[in-house]
gemmi code that builds the backbone of each chain (N, CA, C; Angstrom):
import gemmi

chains = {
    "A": [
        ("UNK", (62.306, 34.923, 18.061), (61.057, 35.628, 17.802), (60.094, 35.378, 18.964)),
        ("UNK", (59.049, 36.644, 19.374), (58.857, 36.262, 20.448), (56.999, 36.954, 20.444)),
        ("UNK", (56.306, 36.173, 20.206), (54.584, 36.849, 20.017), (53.811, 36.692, 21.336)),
        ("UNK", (53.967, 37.279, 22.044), (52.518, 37.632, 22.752), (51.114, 38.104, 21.978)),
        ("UNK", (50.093, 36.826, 21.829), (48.951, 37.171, 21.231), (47.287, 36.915, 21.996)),
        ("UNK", (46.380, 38.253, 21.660), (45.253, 37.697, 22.139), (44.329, 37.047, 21.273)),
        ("UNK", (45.088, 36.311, 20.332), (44.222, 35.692, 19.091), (44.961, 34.191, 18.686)),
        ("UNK", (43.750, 33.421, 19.219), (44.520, 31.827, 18.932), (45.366, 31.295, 17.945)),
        ("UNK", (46.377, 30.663, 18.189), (47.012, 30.250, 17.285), (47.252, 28.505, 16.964)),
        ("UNK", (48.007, 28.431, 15.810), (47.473, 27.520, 15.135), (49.173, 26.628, 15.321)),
        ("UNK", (49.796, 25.689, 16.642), (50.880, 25.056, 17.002), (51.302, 24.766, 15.310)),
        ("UNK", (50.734, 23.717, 15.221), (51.489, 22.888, 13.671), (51.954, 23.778, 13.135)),
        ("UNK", (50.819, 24.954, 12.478), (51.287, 25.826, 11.473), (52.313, 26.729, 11.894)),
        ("UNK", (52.729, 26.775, 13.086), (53.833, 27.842, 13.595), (55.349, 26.433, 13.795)),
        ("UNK", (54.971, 25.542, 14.139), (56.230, 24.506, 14.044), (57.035, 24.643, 12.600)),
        ("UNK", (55.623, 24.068, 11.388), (56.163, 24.077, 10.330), (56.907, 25.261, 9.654)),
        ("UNK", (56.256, 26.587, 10.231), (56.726, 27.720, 9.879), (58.025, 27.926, 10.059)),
        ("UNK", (58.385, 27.392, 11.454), (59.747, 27.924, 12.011), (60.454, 26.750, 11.297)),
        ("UNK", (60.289, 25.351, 11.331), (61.102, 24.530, 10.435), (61.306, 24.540, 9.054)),
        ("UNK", (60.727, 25.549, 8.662), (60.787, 26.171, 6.998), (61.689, 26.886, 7.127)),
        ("UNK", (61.821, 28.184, 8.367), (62.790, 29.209, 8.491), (64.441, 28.931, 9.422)),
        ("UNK", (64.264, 27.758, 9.632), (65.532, 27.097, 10.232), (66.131, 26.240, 9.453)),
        ("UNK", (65.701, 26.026, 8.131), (66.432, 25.194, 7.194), (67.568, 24.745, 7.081)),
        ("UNK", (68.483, 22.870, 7.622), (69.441, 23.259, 7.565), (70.004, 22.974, 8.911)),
        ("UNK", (69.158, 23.166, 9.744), (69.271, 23.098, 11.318), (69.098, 21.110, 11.149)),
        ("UNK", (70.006, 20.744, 12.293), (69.914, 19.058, 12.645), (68.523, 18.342, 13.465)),
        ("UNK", (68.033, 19.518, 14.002), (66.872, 19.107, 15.247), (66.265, 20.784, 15.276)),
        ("UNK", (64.980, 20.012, 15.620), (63.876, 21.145, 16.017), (63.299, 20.603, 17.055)),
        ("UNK", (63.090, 21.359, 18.440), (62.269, 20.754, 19.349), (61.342, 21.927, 19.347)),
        ("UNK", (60.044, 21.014, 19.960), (58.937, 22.120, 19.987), (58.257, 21.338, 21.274)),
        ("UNK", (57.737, 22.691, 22.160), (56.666, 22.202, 23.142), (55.373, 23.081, 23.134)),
        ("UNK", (54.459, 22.618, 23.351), (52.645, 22.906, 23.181), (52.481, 22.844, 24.507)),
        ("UNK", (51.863, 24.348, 25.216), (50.723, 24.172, 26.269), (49.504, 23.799, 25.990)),
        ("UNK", (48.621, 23.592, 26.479), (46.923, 23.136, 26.254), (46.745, 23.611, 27.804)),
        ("UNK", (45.552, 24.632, 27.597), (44.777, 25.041, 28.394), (44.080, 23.520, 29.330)),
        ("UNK", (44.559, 23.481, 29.883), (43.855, 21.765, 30.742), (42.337, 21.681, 30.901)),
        ("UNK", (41.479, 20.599, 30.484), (39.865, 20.569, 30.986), (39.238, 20.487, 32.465)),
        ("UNK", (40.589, 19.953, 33.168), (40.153, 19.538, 34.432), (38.672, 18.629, 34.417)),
        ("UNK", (38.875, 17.882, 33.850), (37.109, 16.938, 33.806), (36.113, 18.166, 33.557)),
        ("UNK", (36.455, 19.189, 32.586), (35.031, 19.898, 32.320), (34.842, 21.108, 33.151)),
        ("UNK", (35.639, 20.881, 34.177), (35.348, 22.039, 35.661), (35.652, 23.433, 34.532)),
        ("UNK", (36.721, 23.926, 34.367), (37.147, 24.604, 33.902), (36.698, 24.922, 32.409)),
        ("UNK", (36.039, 26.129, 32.579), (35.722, 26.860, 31.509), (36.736, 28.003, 30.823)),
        ("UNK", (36.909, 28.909, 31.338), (38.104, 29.782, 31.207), (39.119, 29.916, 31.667)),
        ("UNK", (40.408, 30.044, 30.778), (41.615, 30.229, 31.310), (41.817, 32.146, 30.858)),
        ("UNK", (42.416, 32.914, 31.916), (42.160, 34.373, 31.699), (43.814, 34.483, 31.844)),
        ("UNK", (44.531, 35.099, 30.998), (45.665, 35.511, 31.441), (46.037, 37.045, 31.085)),
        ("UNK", (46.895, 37.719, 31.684), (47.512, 38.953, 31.802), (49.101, 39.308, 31.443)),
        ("UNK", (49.538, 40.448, 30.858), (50.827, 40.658, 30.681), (50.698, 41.733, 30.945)),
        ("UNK", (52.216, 42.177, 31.024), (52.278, 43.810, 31.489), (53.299, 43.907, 30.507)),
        ("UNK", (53.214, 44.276, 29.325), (54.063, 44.787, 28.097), (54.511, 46.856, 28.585)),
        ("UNK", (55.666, 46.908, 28.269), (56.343, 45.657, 27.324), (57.636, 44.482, 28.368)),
        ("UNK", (57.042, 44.836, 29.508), (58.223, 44.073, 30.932), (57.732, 42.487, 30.361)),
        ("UNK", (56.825, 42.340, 30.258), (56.652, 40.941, 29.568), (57.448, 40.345, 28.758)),
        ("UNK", (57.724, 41.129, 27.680), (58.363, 41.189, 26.223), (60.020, 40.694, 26.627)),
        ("UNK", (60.031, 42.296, 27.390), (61.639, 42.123, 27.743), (62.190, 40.826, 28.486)),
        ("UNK", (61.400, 40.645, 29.323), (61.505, 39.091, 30.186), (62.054, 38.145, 29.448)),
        ("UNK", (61.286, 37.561, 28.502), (61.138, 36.663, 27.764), (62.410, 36.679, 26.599)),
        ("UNK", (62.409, 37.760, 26.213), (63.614, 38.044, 25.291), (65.144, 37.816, 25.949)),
        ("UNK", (64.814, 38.103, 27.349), (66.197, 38.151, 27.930), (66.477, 36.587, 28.576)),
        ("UNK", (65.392, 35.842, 28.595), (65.144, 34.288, 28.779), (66.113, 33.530, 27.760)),
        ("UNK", (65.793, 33.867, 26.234), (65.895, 33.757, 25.127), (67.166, 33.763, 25.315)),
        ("UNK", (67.445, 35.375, 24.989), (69.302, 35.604, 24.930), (70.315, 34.589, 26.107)),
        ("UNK", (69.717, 34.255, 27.556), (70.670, 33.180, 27.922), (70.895, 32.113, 27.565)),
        ("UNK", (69.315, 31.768, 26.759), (69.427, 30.388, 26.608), (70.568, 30.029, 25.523)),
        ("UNK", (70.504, 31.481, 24.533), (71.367, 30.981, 23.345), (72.834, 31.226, 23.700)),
        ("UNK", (72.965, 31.645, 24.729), (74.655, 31.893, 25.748), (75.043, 30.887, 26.151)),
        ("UNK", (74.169, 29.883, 26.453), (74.262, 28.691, 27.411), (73.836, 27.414, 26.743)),
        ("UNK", (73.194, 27.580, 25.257), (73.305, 26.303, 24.632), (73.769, 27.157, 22.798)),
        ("UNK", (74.290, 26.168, 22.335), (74.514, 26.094, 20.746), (73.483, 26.441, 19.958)),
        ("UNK", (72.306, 27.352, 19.824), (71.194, 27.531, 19.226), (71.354, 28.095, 17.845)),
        ("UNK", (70.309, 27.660, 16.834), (69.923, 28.234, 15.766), (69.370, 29.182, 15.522)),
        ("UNK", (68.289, 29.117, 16.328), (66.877, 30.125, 16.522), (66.071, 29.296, 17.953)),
        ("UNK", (65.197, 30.603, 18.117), (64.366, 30.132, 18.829), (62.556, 31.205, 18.675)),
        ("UNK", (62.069, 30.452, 19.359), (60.191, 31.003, 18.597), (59.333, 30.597, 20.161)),
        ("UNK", (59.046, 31.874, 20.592), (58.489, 31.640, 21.745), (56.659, 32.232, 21.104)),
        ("UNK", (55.820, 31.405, 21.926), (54.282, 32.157, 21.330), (53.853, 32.022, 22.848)),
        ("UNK", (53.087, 33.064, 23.156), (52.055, 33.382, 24.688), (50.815, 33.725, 24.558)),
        ("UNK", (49.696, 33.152, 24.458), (48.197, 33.487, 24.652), (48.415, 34.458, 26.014)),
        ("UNK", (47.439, 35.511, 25.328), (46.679, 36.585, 26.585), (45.387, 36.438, 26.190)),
        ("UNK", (44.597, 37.490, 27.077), (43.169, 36.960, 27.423), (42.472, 36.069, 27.758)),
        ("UNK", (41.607, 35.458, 27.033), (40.538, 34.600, 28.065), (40.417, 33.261, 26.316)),
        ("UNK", (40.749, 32.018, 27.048), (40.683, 31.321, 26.127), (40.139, 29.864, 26.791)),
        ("UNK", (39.773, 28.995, 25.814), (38.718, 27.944, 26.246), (39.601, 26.433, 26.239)),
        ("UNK", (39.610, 25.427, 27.438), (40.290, 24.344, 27.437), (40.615, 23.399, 26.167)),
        ("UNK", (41.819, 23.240, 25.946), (42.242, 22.532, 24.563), (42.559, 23.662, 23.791)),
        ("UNK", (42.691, 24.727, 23.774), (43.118, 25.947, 23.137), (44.892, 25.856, 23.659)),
        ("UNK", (45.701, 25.947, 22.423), (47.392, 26.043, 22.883), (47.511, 27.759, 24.050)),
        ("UNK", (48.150, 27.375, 25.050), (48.608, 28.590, 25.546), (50.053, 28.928, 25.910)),
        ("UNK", (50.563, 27.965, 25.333), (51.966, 28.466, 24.483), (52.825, 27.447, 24.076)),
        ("UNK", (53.605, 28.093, 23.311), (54.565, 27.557, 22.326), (56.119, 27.618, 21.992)),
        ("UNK", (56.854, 27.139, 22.591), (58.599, 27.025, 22.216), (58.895, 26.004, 21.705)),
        ("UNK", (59.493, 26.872, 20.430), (60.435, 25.676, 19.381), (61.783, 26.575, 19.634)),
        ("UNK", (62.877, 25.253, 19.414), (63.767, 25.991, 19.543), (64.857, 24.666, 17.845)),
        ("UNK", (65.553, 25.504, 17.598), (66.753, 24.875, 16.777), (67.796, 24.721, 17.160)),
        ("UNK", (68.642, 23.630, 16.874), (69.726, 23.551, 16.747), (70.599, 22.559, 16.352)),
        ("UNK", (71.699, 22.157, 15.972), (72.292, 21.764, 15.089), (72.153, 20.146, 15.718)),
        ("UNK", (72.174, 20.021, 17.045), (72.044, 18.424, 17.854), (70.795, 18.731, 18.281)),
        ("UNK", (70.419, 17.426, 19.087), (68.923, 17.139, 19.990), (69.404, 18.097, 21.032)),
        ("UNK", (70.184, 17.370, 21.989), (70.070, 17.757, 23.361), (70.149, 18.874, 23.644)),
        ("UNK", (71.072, 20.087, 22.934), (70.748, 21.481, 23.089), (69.326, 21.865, 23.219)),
        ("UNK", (68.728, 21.425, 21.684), (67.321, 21.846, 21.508), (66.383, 21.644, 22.935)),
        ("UNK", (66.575, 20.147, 23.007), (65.721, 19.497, 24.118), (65.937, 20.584, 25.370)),
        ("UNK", (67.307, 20.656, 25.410), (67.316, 21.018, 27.029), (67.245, 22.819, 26.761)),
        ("UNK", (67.290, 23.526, 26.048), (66.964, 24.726, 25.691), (65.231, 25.211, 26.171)),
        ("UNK", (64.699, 23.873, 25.065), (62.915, 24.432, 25.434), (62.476, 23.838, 26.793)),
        ("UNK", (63.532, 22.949, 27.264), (62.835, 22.829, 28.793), (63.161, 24.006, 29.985)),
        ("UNK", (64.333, 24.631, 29.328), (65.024, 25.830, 30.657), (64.026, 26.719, 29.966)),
        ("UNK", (63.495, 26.698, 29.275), (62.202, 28.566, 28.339), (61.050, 28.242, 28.974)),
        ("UNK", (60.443, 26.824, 29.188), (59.216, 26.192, 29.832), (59.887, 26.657, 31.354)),
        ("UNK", (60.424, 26.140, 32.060), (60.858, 26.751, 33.097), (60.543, 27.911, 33.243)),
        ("UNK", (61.398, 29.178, 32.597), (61.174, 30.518, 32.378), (60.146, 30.612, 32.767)),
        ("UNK", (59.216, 30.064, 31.992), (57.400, 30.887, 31.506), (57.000, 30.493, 32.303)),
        ("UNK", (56.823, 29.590, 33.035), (55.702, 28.990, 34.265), (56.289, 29.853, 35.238)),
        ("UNK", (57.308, 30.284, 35.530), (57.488, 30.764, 37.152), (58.568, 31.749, 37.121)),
        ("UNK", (58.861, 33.018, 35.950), (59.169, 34.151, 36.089), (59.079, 34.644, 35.227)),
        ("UNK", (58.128, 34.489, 34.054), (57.550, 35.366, 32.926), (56.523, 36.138, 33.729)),
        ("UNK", (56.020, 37.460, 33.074), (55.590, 38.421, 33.961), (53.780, 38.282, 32.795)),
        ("UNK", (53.663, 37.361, 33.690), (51.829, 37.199, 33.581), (51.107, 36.594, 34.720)),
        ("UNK", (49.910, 37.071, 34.852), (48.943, 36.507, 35.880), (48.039, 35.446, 35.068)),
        ("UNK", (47.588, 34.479, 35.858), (46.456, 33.489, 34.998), (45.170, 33.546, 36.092)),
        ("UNK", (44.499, 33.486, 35.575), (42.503, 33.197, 36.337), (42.283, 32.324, 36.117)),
        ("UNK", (41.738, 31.024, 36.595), (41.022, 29.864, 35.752), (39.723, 30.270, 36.756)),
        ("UNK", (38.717, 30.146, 35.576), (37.294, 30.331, 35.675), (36.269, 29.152, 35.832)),
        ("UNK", (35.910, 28.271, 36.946), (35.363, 26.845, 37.115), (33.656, 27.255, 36.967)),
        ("UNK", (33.501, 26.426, 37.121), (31.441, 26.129, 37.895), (31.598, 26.283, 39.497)),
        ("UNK", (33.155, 26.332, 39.946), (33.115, 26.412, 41.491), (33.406, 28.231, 41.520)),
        ("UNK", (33.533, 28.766, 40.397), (33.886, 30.285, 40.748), (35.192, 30.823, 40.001)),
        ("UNK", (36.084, 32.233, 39.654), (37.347, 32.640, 39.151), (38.143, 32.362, 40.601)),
        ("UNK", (39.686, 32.088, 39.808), (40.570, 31.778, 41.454), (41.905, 31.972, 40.378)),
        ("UNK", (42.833, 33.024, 40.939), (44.028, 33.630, 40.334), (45.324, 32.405, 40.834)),
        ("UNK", (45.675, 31.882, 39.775), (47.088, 30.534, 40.105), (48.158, 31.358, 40.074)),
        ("UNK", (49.370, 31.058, 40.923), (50.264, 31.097, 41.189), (51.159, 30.150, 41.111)),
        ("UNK", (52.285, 30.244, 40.714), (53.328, 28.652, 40.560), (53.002, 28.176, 41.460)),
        ("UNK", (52.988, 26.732, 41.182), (52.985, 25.630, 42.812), (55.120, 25.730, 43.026)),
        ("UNK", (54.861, 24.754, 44.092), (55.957, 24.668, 44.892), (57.153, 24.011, 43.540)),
        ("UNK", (56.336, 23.130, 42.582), (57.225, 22.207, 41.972), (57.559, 22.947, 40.592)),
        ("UNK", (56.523, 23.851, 40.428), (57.318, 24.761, 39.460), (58.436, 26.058, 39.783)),
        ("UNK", (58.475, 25.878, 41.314), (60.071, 26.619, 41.379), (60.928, 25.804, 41.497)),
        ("UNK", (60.885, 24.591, 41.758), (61.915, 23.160, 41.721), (62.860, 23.067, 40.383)),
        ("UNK", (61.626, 23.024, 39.486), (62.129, 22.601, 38.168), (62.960, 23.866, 37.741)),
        ("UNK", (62.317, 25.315, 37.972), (63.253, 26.245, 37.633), (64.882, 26.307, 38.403)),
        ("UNK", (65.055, 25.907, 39.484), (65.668, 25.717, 40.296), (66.638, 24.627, 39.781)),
        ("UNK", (66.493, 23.594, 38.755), (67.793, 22.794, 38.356), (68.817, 23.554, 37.601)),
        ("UNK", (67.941, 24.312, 37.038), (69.072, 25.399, 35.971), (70.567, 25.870, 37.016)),
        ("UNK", (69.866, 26.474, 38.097), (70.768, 26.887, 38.716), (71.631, 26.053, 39.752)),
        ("UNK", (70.874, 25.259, 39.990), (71.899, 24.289, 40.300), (73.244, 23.345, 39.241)),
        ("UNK", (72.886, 24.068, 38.126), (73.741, 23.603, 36.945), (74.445, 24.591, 36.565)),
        ("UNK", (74.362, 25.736, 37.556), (75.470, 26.754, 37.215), (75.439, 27.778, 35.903)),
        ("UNK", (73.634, 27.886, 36.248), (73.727, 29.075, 35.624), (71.772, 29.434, 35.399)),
    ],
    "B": [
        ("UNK", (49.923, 63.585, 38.712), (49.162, 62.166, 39.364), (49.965, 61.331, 38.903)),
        ("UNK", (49.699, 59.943, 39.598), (50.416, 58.773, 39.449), (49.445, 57.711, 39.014)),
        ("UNK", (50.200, 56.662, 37.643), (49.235, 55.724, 37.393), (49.640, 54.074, 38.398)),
        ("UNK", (48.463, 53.836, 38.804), (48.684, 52.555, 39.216), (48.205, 51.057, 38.758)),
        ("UNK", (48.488, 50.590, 38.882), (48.025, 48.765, 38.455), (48.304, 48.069, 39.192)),
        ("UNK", (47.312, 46.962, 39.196), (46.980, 45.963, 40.035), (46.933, 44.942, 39.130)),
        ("UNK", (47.699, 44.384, 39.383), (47.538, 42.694, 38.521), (47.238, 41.603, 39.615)),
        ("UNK", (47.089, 40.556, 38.687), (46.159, 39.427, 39.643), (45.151, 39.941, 40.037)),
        ("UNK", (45.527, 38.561, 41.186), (44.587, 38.739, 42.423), (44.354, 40.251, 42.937)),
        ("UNK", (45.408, 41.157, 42.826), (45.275, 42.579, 43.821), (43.988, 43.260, 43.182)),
        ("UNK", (43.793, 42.998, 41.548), (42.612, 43.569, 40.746), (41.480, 43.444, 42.202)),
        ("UNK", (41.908, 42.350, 42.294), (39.763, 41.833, 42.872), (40.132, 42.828, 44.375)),
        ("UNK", (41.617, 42.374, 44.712), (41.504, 43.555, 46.532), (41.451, 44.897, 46.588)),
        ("UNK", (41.708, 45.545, 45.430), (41.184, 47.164, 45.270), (40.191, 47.188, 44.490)),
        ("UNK", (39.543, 46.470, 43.935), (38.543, 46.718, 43.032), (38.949, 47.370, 41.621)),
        ("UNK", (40.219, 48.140, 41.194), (40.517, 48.353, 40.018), (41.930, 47.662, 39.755)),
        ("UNK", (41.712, 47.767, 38.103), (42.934, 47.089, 37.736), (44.078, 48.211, 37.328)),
        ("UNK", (43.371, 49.310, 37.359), (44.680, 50.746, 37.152), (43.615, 51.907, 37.886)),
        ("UNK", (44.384, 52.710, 38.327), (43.570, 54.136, 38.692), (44.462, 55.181, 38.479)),
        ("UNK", (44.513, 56.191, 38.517), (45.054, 57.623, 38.755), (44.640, 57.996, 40.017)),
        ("UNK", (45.943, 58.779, 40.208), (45.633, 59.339, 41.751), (46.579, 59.930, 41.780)),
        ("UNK", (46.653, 61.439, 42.703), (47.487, 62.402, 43.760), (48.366, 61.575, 44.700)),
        ("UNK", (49.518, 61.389, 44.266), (50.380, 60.974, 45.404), (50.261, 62.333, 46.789)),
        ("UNK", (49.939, 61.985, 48.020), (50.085, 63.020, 49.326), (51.519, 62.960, 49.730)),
        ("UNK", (51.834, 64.189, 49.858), (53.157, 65.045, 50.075), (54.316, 64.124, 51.046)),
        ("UNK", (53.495, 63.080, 51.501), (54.313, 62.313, 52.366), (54.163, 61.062, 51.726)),
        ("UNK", (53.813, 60.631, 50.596), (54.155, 59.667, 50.377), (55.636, 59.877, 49.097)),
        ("UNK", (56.139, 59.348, 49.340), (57.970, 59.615, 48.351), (58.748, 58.256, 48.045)),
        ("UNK", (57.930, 57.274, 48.926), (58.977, 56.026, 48.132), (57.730, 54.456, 48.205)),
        ("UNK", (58.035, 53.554, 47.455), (57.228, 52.615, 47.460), (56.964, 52.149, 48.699)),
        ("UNK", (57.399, 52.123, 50.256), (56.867, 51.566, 51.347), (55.941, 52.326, 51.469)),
        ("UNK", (56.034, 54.027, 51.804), (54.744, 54.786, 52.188), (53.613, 54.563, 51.215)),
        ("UNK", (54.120, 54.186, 49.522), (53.355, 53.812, 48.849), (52.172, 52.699, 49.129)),
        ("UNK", (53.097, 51.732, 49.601), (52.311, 50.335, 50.234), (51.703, 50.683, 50.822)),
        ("UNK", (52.469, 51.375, 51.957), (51.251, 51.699, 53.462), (49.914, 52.508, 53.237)),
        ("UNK", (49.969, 53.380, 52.508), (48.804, 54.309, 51.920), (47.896, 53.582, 51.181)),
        ("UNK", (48.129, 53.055, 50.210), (47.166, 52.240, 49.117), (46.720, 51.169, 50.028)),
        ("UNK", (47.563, 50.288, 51.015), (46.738, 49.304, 51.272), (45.498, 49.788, 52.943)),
        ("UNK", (46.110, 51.274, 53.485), (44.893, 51.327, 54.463), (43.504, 52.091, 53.582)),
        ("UNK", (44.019, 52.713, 52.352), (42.906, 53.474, 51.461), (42.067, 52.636, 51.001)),
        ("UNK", (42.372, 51.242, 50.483), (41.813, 50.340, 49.879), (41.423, 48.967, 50.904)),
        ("UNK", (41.218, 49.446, 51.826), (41.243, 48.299, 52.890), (41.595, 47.095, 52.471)),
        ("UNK", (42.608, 46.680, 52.496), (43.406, 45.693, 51.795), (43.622, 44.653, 52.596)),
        ("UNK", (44.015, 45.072, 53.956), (44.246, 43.950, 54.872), (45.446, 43.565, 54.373)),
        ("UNK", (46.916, 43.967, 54.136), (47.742, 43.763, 54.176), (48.245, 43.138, 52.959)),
        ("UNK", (47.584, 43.244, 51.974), (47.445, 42.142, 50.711), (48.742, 43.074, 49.904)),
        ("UNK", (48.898, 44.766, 49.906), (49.813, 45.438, 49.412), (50.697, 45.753, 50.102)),
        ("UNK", (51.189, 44.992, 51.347), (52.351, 44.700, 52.029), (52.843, 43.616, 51.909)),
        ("UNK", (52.272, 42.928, 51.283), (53.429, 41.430, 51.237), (54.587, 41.468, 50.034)),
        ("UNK", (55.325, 40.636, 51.100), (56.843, 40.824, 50.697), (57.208, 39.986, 49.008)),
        ("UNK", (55.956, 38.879, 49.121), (56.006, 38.395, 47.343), (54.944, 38.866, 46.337)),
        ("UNK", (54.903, 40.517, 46.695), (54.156, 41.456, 45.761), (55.047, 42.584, 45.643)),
        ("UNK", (56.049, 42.338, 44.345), (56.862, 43.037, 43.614), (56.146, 44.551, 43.134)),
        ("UNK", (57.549, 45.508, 43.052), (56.739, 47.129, 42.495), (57.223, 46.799, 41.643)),
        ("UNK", (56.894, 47.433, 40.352), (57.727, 48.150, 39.365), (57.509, 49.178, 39.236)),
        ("UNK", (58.138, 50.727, 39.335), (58.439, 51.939, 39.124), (58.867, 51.988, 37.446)),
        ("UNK", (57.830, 52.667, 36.587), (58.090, 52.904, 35.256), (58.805, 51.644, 34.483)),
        ("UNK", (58.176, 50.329, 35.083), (58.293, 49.341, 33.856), (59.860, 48.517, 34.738)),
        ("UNK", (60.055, 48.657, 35.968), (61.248, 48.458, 36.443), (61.293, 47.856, 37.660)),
        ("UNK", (61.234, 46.696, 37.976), (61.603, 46.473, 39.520), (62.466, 46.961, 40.050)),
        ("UNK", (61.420, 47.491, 41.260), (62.362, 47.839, 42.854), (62.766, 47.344, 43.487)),
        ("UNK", (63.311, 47.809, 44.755), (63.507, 47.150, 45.829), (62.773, 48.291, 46.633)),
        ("UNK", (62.176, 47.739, 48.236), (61.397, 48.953, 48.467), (63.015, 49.443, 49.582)),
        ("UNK", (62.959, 51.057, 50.079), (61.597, 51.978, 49.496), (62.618, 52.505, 48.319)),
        ("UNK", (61.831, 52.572, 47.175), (62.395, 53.591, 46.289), (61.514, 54.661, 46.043)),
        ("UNK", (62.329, 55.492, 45.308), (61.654, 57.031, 45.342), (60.019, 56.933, 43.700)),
        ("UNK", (59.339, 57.410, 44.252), (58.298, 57.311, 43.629), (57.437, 59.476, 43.675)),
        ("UNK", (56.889, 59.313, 42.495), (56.237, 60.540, 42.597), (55.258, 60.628, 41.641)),
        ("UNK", (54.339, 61.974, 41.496), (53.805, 62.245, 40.606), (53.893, 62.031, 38.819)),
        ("UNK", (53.335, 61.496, 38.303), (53.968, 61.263, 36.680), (54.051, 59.741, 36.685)),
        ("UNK", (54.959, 58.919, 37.636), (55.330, 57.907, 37.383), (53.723, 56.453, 37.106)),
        ("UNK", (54.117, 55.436, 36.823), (53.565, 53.985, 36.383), (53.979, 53.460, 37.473)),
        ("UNK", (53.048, 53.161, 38.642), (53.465, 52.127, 39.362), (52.302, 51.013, 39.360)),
        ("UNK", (53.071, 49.768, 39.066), (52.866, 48.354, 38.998), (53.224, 47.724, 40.428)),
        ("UNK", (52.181, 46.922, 40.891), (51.570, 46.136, 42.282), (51.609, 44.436, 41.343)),
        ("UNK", (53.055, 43.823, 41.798), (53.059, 42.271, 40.950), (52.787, 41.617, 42.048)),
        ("UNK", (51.758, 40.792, 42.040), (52.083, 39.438, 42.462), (52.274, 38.580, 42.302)),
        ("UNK", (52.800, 37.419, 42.649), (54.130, 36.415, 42.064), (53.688, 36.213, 40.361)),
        ("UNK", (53.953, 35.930, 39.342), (54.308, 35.522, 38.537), (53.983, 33.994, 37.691)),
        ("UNK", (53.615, 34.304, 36.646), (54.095, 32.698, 36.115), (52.806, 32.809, 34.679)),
        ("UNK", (53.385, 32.054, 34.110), (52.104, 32.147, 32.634), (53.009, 30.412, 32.115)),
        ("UNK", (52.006, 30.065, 30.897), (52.206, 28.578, 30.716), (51.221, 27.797, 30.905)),
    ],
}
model = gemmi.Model(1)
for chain_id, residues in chains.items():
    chain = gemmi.Chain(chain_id)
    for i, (resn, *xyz) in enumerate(residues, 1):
        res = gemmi.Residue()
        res.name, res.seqid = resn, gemmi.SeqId(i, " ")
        for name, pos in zip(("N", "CA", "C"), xyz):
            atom = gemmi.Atom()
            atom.name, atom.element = name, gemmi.Element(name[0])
            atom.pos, atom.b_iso = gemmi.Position(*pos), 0.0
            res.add_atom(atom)
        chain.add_residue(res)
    model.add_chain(chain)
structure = gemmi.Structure()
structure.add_model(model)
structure.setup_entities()
């Protein structure tokens, strides 16, 4: 399942949700973004999608992951628009019957989303708006996948 | 006419984040595309760089592909949300 939303959401209540609807499953891993405070600098985080290439991205993220690990389910969530530090800006749980699938499932989807999901981000300071781009180390980390052959 | 978008950063280098516009009779594939939009919009080269992806109707290219009247063209620059 896969929500792109411009209306905050609520982590716990979407964990528990999906561990209600995976019943049965051995392990649930889940990971939480948080909009970062940067000591206060940072007021707005602004982000962009281009639906439905967004959608499809992400879905097709999804479908390898469950090619390439033992999965139950998986529950991806993406904040769009303009949201305020300590606000979640996203969310992968994933199931499956062991840990380490799970584990290493929501770390190759975190991968995904930082550095070839199809969104732009703004962070909005007291120093001015300035559009982020992956750093160097978030193509690294995407980059073990494939060095693992696949 | 053709719709365009600008995501990111390109929003702030053309000043819009989509427009409509007359493709000119010589423009037919996403390079002349580039080349046109970025001397129209004085861009300074910002819609020639090589890690600012097209998409043609929801689709990455490779340049030049054929582009025309009717179509959605999308101006990406690099990527990433999280």
């Amino acid at each position: 399942m896969i929500d792109i939303t411009e209306t905050p959401f609520d982590h716990a209540e979407a964990l528990a949700e999906f561990t209600r609807r995976v019943g049965g499953a051995g392990a649930v891993v889940s990971f939480t973004g948080l909009v970062r405070g940067e000591d206060g600098v940072v007021s707005t985080l602004h982000l962009q999608a281009y639906s439905p290439m967004t959608e499809r991205g992400i879905e097709a993220a999804v479908k390898t992951a469950k090619a390439r690990w033992p999965l139950i389910d998986a529950h991806v969530i993406h904040r769009i628009g303009d949201m305020a530090p300590g606000e979640p800006i996203v969310f992968v749980a994933i199931a499956s019957a062991h840990r380490r699938a799970a584990f290493e499932a929501a770390d190759y989807l975190m991968d995904y989303l930082k550095t070839d999901a199809v969104f732009w981000k703004k962070e909005v300071s007291s120093a001015g708006a300035a559009w982020i781009e992956p750093r160097a180390e978030d193509y690294q980390d995407r980059a073990r996948w494939d060095a693992q052959g696949g | 006419m053709a719709r365009l978008l600008y995501f990111g950063r390109l929003s702030d280098v053309t000043g819009h984040a989509e427009e409509t516009r007359d493709l000119p009779s010589d423009v037919a594939d996403t390079a002349a595309l580039r080349r046109w939009l970025d001397a129209d919009h004085a861009a300074d080269g910002a819609l020639l760089e090589a890690s600012v992806r097209l998409a043609v109707n929801s689709e990455i290219v490779m340049d030049p592909a054929p582009v025309s009247n009717g179509d959605e063209i999308a101006f990406m620059p690099p990527v990433g949300g999280g």
